[in-house]
Structure formats: structure tokens, C-alpha cells
Rosetta silent file (secondary structure, phi, psi, omega in degrees, C-alpha in Angstrom):
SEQUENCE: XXXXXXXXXXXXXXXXXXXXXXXXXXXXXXXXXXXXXXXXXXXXXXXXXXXXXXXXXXXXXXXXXXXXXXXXXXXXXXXXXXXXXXXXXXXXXXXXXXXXXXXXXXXXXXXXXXXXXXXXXXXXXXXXXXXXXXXXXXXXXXXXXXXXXXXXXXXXXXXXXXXXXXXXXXXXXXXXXXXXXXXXXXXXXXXXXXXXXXXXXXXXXXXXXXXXXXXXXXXXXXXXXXXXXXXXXXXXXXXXXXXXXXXXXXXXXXXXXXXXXXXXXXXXXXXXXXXXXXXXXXXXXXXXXXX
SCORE:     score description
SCORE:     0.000 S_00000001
   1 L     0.000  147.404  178.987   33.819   -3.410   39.210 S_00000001
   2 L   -90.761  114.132  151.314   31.999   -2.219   42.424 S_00000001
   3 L   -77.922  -43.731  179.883   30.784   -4.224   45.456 S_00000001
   4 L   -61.982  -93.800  178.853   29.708   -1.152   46.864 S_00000001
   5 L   -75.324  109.326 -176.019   28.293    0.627   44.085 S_00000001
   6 E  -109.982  170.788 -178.338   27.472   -2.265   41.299 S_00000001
   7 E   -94.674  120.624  127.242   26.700   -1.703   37.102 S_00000001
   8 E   -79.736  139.691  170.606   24.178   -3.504   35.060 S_00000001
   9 E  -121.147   91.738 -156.173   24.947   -3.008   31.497 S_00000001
  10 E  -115.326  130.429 -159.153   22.899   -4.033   28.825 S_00000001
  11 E  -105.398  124.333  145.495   24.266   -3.865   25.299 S_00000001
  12 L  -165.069 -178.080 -176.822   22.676   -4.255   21.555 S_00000001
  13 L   -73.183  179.966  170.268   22.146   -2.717   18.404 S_00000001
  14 L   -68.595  122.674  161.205   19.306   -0.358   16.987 S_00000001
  15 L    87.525    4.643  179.334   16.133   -2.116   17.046 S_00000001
  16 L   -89.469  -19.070  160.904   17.411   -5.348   18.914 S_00000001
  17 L   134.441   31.252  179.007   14.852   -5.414   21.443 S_00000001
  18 H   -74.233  -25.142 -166.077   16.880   -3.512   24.450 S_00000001
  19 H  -114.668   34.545  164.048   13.990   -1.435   25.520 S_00000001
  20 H  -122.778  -42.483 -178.039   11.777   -4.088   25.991 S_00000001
  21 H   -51.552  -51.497  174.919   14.409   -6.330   27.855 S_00000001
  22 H   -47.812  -19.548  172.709   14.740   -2.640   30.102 S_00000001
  23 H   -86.761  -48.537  171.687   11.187   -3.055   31.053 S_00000001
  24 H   -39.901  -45.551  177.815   11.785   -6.966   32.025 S_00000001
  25 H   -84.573  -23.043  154.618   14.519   -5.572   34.594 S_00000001
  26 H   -39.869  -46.878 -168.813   11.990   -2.431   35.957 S_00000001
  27 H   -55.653  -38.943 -177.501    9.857   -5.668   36.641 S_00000001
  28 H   -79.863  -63.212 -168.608   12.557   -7.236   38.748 S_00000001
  29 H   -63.912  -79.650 -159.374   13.468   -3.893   40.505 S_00000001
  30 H   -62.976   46.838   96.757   10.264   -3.323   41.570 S_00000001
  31 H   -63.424    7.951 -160.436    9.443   -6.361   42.908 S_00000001
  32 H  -119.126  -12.713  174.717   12.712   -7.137   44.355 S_00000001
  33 L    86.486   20.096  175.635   12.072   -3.380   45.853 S_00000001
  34 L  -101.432  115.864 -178.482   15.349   -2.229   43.966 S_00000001
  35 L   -35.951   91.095  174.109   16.388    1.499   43.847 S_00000001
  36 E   -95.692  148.439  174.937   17.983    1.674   40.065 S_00000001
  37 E  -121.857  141.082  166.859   19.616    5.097   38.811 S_00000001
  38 E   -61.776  106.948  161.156   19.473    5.097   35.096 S_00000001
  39 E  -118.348  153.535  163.041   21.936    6.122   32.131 S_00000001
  40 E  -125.166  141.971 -179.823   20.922    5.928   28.646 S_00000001
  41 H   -55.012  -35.917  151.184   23.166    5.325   25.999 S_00000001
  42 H   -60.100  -10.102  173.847   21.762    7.837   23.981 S_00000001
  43 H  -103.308   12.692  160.765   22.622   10.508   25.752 S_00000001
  44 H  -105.860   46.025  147.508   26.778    9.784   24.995 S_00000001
  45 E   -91.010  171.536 -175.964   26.346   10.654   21.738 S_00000001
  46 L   -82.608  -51.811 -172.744   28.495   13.434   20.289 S_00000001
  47 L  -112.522  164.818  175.748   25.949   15.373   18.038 S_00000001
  48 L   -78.735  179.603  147.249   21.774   16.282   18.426 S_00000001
  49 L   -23.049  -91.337 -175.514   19.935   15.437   15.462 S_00000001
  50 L   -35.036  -72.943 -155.280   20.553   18.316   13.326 S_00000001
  51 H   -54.817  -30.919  173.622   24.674   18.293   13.668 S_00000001
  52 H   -61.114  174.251   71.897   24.283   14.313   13.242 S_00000001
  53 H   178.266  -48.972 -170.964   22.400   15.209    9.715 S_00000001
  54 H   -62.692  -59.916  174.042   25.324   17.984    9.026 S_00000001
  55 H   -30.208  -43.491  170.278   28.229   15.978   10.193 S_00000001
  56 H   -43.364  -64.569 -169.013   26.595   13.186    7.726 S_00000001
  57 H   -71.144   -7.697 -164.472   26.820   15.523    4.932 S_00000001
  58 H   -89.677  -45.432  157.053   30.013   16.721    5.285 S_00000001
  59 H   -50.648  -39.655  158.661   31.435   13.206    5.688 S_00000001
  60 H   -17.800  -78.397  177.057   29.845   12.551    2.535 S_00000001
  61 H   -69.660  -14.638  167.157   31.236   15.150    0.618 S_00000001
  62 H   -56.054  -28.049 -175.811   34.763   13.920    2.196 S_00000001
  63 L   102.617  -13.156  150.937   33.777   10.745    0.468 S_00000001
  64 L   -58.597  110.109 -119.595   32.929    8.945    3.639 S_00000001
  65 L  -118.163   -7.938 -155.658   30.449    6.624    3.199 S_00000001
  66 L  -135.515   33.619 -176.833   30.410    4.826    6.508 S_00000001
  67 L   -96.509  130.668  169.708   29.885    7.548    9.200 S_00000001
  68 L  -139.696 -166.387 -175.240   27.266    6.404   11.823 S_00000001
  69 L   -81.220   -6.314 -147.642   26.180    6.543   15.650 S_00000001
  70 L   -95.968   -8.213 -163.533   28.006    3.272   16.196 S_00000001
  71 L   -62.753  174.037  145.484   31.735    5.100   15.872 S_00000001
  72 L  -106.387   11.222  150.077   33.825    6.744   18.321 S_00000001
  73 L   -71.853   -4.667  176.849   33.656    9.447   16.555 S_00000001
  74 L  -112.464   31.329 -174.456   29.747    9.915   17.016 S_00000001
  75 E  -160.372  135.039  161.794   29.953    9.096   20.246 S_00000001
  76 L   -91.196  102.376 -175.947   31.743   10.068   23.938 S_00000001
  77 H   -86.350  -37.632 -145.296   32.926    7.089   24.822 S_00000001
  78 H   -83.749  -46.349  174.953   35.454    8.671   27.234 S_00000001
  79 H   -68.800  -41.407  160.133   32.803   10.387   29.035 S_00000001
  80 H   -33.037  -81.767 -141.254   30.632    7.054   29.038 S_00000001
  81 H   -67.763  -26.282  150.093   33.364    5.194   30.559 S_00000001
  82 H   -45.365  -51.477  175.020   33.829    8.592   33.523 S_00000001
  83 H  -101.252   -1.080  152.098   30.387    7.761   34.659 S_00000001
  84 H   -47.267  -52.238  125.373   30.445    4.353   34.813 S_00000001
  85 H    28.785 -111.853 -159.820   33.959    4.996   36.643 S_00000001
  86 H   -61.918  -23.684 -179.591   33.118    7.600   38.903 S_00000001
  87 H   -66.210  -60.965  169.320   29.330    5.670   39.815 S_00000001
  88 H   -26.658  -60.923 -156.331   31.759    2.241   40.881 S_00000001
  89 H   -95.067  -22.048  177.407   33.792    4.695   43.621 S_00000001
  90 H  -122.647  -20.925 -176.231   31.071    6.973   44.867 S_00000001
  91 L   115.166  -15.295 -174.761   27.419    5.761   43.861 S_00000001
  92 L  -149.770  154.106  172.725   26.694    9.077   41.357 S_00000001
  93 L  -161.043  169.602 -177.523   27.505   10.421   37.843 S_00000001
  94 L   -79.648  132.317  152.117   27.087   12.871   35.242 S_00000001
  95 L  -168.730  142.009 -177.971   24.749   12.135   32.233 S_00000001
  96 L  -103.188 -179.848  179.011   21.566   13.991   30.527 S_00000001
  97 L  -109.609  157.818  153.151   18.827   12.545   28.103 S_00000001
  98 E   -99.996  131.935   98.892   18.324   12.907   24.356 S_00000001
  99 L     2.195   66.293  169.916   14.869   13.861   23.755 S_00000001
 100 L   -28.865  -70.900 -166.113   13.027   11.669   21.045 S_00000001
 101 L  -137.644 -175.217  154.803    9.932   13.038   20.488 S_00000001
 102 H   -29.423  -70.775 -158.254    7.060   15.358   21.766 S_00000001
 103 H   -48.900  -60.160  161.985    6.221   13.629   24.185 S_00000001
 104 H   -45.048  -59.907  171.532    9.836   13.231   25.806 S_00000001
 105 H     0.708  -72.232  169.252    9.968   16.785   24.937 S_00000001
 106 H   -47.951  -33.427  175.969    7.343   17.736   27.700 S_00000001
 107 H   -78.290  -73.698 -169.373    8.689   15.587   30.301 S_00000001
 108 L   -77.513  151.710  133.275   12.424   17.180   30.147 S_00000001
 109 L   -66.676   74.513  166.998   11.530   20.697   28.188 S_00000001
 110 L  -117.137 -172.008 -175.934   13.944   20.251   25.592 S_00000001
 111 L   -80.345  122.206  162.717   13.436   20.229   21.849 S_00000001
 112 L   -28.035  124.881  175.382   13.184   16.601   19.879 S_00000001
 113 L    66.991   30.542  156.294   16.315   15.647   19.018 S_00000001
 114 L  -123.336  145.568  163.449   18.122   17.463   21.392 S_00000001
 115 E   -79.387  166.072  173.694   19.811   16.889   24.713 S_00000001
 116 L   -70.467  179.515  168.731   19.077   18.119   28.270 S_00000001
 117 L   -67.214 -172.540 -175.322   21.737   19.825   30.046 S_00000001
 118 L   -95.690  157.844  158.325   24.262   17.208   32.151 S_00000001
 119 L  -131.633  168.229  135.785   23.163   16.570   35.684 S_00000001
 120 L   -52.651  149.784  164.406   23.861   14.346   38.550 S_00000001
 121 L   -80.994  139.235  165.955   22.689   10.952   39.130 S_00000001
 122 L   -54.851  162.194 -175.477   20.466   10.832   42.348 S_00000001
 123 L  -118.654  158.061  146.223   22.739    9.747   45.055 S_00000001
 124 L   100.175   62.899  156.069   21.845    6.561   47.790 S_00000001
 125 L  -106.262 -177.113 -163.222   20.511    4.245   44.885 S_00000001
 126 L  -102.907  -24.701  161.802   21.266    0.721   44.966 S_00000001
 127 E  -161.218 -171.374  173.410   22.967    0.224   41.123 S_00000001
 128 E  -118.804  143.289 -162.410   23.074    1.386   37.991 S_00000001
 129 E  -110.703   89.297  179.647   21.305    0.790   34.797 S_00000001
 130 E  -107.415  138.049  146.467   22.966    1.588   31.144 S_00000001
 131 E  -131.633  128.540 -170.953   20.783    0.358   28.335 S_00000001
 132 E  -176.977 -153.463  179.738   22.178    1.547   25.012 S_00000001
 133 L   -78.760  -66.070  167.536   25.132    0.631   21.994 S_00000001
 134 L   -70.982   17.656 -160.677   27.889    0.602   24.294 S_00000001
 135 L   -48.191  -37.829  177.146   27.322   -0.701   27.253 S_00000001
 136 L  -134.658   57.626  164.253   30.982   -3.108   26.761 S_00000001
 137 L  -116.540 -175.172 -133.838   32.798   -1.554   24.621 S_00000001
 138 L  -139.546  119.637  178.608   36.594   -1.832   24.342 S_00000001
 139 L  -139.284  170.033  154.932   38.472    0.309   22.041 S_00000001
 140 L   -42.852   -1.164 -164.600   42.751    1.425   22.221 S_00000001
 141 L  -132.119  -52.894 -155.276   41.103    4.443   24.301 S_00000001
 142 L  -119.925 -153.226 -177.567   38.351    3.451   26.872 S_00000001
 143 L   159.070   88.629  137.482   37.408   -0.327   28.220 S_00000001
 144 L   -75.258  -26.991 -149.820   34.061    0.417   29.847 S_00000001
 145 H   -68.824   -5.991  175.692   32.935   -2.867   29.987 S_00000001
 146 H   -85.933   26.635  161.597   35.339   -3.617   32.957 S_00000001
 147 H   -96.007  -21.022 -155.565   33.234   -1.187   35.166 S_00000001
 148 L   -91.179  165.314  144.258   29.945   -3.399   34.315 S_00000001
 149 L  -140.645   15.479  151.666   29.633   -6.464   37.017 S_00000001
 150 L  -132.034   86.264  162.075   26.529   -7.484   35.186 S_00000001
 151 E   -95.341  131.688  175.708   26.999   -7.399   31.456 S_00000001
 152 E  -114.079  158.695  155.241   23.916   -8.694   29.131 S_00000001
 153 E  -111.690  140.465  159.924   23.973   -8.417   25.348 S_00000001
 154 E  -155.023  136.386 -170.179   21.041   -8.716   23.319 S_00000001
 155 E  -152.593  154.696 -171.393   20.556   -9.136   19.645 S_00000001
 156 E  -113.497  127.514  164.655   18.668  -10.798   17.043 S_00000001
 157 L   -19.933  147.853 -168.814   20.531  -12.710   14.183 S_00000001
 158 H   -95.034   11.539  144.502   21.152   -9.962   11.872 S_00000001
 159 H   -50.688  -65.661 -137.644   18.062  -10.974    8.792 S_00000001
 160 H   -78.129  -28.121  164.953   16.069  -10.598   11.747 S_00000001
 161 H   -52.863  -71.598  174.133   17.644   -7.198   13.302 S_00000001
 162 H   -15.704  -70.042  174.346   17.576   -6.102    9.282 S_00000001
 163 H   -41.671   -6.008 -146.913   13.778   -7.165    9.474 S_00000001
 164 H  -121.441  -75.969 -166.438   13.050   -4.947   12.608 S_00000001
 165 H   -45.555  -68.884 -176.358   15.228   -1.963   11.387 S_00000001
 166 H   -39.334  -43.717 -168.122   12.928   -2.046    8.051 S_00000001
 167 H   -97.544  -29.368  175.110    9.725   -1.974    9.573 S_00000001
 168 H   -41.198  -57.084 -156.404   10.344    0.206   12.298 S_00000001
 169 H   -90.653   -3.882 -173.646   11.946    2.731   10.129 S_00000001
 170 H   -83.562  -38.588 -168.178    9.431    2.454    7.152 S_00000001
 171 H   -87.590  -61.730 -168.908    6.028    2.368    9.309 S_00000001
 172 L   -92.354    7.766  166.480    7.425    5.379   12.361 S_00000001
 173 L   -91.672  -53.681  167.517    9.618    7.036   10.221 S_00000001
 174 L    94.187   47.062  171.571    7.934    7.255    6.566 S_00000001
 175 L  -102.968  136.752  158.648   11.826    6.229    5.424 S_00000001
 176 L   -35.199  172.550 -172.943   11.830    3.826    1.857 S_00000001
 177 H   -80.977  -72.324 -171.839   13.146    0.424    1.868 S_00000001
 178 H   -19.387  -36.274  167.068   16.136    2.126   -0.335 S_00000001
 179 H   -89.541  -19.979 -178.102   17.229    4.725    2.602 S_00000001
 180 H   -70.339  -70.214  174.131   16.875    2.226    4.751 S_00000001
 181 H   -34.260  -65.019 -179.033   18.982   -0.403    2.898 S_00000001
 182 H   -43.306  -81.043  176.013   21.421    2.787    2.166 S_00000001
 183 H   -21.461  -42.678  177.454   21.446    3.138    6.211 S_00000001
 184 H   -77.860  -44.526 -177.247   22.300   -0.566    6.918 S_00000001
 185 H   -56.138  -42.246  175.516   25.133   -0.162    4.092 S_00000001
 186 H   -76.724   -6.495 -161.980   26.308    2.654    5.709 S_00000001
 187 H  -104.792    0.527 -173.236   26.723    1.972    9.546 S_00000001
 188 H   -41.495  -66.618  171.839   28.166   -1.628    8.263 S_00000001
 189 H   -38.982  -69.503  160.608   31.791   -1.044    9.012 S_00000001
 190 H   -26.483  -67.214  144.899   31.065    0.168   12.508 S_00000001
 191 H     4.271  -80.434 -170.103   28.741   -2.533   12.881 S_00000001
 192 H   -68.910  -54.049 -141.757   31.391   -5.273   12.734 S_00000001
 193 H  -105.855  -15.587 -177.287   34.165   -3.416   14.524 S_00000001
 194 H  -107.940  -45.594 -174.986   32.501   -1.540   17.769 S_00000001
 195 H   -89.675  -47.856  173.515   29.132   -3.496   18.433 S_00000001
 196 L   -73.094    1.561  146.214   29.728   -7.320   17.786 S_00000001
 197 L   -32.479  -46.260 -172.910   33.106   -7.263   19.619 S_00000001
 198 L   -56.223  -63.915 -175.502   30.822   -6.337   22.516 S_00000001
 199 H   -34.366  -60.900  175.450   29.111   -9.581   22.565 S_00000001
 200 H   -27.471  -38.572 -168.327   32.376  -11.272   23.114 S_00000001
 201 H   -94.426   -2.313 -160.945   32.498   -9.193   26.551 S_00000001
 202 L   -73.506  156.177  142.554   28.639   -9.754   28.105 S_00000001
 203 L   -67.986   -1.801  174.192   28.445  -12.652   30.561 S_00000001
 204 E  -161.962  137.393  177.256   25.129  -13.535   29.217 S_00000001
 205 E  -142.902  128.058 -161.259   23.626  -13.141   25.666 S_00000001
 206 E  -112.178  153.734 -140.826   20.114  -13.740   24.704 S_00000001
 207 E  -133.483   73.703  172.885   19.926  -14.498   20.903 S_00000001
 208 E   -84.571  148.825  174.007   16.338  -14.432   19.092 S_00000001
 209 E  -132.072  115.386  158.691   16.201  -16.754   15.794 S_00000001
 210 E   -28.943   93.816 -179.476   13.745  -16.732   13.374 S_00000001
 211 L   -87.381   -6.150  175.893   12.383  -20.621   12.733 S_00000001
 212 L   -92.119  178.903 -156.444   10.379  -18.955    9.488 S_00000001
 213 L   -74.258  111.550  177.703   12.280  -18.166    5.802 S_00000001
 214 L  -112.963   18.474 -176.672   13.964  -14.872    6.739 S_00000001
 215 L   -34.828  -56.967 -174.416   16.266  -14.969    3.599 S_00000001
 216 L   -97.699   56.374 -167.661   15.458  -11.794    2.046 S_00000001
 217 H   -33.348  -36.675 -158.745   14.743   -9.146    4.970 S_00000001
 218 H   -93.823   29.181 -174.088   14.223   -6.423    2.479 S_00000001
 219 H  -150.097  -22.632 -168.920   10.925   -7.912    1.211 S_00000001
 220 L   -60.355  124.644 -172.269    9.937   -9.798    4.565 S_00000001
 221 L  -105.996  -13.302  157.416    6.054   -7.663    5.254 S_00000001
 222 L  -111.206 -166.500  137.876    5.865   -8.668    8.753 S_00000001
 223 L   -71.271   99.880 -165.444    8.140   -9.451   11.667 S_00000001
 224 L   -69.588  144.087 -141.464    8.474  -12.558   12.569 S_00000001
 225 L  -103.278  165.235 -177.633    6.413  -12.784   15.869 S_00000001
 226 L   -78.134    1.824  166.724    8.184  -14.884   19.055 S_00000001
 227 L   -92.083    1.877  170.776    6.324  -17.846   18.761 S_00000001
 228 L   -84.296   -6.727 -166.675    7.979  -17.811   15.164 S_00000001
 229 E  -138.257  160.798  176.431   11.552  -17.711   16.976 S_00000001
 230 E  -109.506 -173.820  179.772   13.723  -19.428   19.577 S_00000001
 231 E  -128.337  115.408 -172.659   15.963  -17.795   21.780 S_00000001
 232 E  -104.706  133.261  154.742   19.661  -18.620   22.325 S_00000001
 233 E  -116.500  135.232 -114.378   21.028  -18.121   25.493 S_00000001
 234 E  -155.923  118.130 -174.505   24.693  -18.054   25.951 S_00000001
 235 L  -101.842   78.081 -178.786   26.373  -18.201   29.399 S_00000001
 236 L   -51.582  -25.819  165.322   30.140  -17.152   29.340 S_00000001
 237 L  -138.554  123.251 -162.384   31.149  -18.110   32.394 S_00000001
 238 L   -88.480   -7.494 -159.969   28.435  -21.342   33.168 S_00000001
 239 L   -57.155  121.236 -174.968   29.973  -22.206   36.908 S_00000001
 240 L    94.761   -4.168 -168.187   26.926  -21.798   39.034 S_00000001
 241 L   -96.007  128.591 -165.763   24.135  -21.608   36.758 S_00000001
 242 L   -96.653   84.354  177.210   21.705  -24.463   37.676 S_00000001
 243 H   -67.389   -6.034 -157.284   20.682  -25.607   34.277 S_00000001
 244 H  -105.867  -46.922 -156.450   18.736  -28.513   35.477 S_00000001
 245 H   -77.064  -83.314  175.974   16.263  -25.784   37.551 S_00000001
 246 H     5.768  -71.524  175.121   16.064  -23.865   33.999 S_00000001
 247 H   -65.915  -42.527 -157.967   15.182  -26.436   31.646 S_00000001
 248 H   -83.973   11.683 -125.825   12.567  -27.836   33.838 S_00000001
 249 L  -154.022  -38.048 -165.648   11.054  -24.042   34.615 S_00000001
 250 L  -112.225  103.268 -155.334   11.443  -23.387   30.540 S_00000001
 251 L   -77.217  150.270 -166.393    8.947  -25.994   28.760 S_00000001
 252 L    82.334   -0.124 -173.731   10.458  -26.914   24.943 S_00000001
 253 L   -88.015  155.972  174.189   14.128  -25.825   26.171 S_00000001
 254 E  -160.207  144.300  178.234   17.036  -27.814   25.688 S_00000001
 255 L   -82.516  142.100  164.305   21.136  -27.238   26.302 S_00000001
 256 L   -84.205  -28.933 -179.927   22.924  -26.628   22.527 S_00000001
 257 L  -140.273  172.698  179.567   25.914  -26.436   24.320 S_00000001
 258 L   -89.686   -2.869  171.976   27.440  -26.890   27.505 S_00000001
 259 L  -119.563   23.101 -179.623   27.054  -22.995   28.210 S_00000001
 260 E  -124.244  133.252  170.317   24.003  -22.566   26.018 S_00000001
 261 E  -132.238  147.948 -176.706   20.307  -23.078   26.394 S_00000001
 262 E  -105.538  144.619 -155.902   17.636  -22.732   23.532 S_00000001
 263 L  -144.042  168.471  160.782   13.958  -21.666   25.004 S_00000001
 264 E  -102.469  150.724 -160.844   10.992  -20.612   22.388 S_00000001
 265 L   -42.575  -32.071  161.129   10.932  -17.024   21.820 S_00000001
 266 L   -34.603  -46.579 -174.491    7.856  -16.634   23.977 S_00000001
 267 L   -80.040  -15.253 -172.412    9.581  -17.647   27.215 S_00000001
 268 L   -31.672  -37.085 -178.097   12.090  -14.976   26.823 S_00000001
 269 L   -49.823  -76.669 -157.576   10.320  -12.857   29.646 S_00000001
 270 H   -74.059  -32.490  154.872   10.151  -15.462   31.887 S_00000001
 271 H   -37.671  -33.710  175.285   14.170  -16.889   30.959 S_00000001
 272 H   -63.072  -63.515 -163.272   15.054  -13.437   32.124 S_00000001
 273 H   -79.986    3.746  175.893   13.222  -12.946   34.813 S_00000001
 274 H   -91.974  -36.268 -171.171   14.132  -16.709   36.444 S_00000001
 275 H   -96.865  -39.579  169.916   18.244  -16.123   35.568 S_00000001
 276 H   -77.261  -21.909  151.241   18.447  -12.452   36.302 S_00000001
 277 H   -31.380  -70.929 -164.394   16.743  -12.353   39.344 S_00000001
 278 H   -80.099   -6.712  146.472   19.190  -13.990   41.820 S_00000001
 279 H   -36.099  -93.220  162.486   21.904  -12.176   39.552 S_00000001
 280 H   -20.614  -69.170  174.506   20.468   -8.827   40.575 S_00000001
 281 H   -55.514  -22.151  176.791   19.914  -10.031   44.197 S_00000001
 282 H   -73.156  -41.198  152.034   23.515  -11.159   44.589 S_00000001
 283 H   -44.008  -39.715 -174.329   24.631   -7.567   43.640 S_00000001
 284 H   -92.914  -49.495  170.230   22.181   -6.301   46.285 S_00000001
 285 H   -77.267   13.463  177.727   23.299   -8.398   48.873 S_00000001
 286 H  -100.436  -24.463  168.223   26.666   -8.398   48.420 S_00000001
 287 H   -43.060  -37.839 -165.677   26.407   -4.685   48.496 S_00000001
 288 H   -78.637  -58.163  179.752   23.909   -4.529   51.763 S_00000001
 289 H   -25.291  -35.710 -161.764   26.909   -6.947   53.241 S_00000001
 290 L   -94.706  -31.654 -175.733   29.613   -4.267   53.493 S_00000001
 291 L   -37.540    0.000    0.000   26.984   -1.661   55.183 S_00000001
């Protein structure tokens, strides 16, 4: 970890609700007036589209049944783990984008479902951003998450990730519930041993739960909406967190624990932005300190 140069890292699965949490922390830097340099997790994957689609088949015909993005074989963690690294001792690193759609397309002028070339990171920002799969993971090879000095996790019980994953990929994708279902079977293994491990490493994990009957996800026709769910949030180290300010700030909240508070799914915004705020500023000023 960096005083000088510091990490936010924010970890979950496909579909857990990371790029909405990434706008909740835009919200913070600008208002708090903070310079963030970016990585995305998507761009340390190993293959584009296509070679992901070959690489699939070929594992297939191998008989491997369980090759996904979540691996380290679909993934450079070792380069991940360089720029977090090298951003901690000087303030800049290498990393490019993957390219979604048109639209991304236009902005960098690469193809959909390819990356840009690598670049630099702008130099004299104030931290760093990862939002992605990996933000803290820990394998016999790498350990980024000890580079992070802000790790969040965020995930939804997995019916409700399951739920999310379905409709996402059935309504923008045009995929069946059956490849979908196939999809979930296959990235399972992975699943278990490279992303929930992760949790284990965040200092803070926000948790949505369903309060409606999510038994069967593969039949479920909406998404349960956040005034159907609560939110558990899960403090790993609690020393300092003024839970007293919290509760009275988050109306319907109560502690579950003595490092856990439950909020309704609604407040989630505002749980963020009241606990990550003086997080973030503590980062900035301890940084500004050494100047």
C-alpha cells in the first residue's frame, strides 16, 4: 500500500452492480474535487471476444467444461498486479480498454470486442480506481489485493446475482434461459475458487438481499427492485467506524452484528456515500500530508 500514491479497488462478479457503485464514487470525486486515474478490469483479460469464443471451443473439445473469464488462465493477473505495483511507487501504469460496443467503439477507435493498444496512466492524479473481477485477488502467483488501501466488494446473494445475469443476458443479449443456465454451470468452479475468496480480503462489503421469494432464479420475470431488498454491510476491521452516526443517518437500519449493519436497499447510495466519503478523504489527506 501507498501513502503517496493510494488504490481504491472495487471487486464483484458479472452483473453485481459494480458499475453503478463506480458512478456512486465519480459522485464523491467530484464533489470532494478528486483527480481519479482509472483501470478497468476488463482490460486484464487474456483474449478479445473472438479468441475468448475459440479458446472456449477448444477447451471444449479437450473436455473442459469449466473455462471462463473468472480463471487465471483468461486473465493477466500478473500484469494486473504490475500496475497496481508500479501506480503505489510512482503514481502511473500501463493498462488499455476493452471496447464493448459501438458506441465505446467511437470513443477509443477500436473494434467491439477488442482492446486498445496499452498506454500510460495520466501522471499527477490523486489515486487510483480498479472496478472489475479482480480487484483482491490472491492466488500461489500474484496477491494484488495487498497494493489496494481501500478494498470494497460488492455482490448480491447469488439467486439474486443468478436473477440479474438472466435478465441482462436474455433482454441485451437475445441469449435463452438454457445458454444462460449452461454459462452459470460453466464459470461455477472459478466462481467459488478466484471470486468469493476475494470477499474474504475487502475491508468493506455491501451485500444486497432479496426480502421477496427468489427460490427459483431461472423463472423469476423481473428483478427484484431495491425497495424489495436490504443491504448487508460488513466492516472487517470495525475500529473507527461510528455506527451510532450511521444508524441514525440510515432510517430502518439496524447492527446484525458487531461489524455489520443492515440498511433497505434504497439507502445503498446514500450508505456509500456517508462511509466512503471520509474513507476517500483520509487517503487524500494523508497523501496531501507528505507534499
Amino acid at each position: 500500500m501507498s501513502r503517496k500514491h493510494p488504490i481504491i479497488s472495487i471487486t464483484g462478479s458479472s452483473g453485481a452492480g459494480t458499475t453503478s457503485v463506480k458512478k456512486t464514487f465519480e459522485q464523491i470525486f467530484f464533489r470532494e474535487k478528486v483527480n481519479a486515474a482509472y483501470i478497468e478490469g476488463d482490460a486484464f483479460h487474456r483474449y478479445d471476444r473472438a479468441e475468448m469464443r475459440t479458446q472456449m471451443a477448444k477447451e471444449a473439445e479437450r473436455g473442459n467444461k469449466h473455462f471462463s473469464h473468472f480463471s487465471p488462465e483468461t486473465n493477466l493477473f500478473e500484469e494486473l498486479e504490475r500496475a497496481f505495483r508500479d501506480y503505489g511507487e510512482t503514481g502511473t501504469a500501463t493498462t488499455r480498454h476493452y471496447v464493448h460496443d459501438a458506441e465505446e467503439s467511437a470513443l477509443h477507435g477500436a473494434a467491439p470486442g477488442t482492446f486498445t493498444d496499452w498506454k500510460q496512466l495520466p501522471e499527477n492524479s490523486d489515486l487510483l480506481f480498479y472496478e472489475g473481477l479482480h480487484g483482491a485477488v490472491v492466488t500461489d502467483k500474484v496477491n494484488v489485493a495487498r497494493y489496494a488501501d481501500l478494498k470494497i466488494g460488492v455482490v448480491p446473494v447469488i439467486n439474486l446475482e443468478w436473477i440479474q445475469k438472466l435478465h441482462r443476458d436474455r433482454s441485451a443479449r437475445g441469449y435463452s434461459t438454457e445458454a444462460v443456465t449452461d454459462t452459470i454451470l460453466r464459470r461455477m468452479p472459478d466462481y467459488i475458487h478466484y471470486i468469493c475468496p476475494q470477499f474474504t480480503e475487502t475491508d468493506i462489503n455491501f451485500q444486497r438481499v432479496p426480502t421477496v421469494d427468489t427460490s427459483n432464479p431461472f423463472i423469476a420475470r423481473w428483478i427484484p427492485t431495491p425497495d424489495e431488498s436490504m443491504v448487508v454491510i460488513r466492516f472487517k476491521n470495525p475500529r473507527g467506524i461510528d455506527f451510532p452516526y450511521l444508524l441514525s443517518m440510515l432510517p430502518q437500519s439496524w447492527m446484525s452484528r458487531a461489524n455489520s449493519i443492515v440498511c433497505p436497499g434504497a439507502k445503498l447510495d446514500l450508505a456509500m456515500q456517508l462511509i466512503l466519503t471520509p474513507l476517500i478523504m483520509q487517503l487524500i489527506e494523508r497523501k496531501r500530508s507528505l507534499k
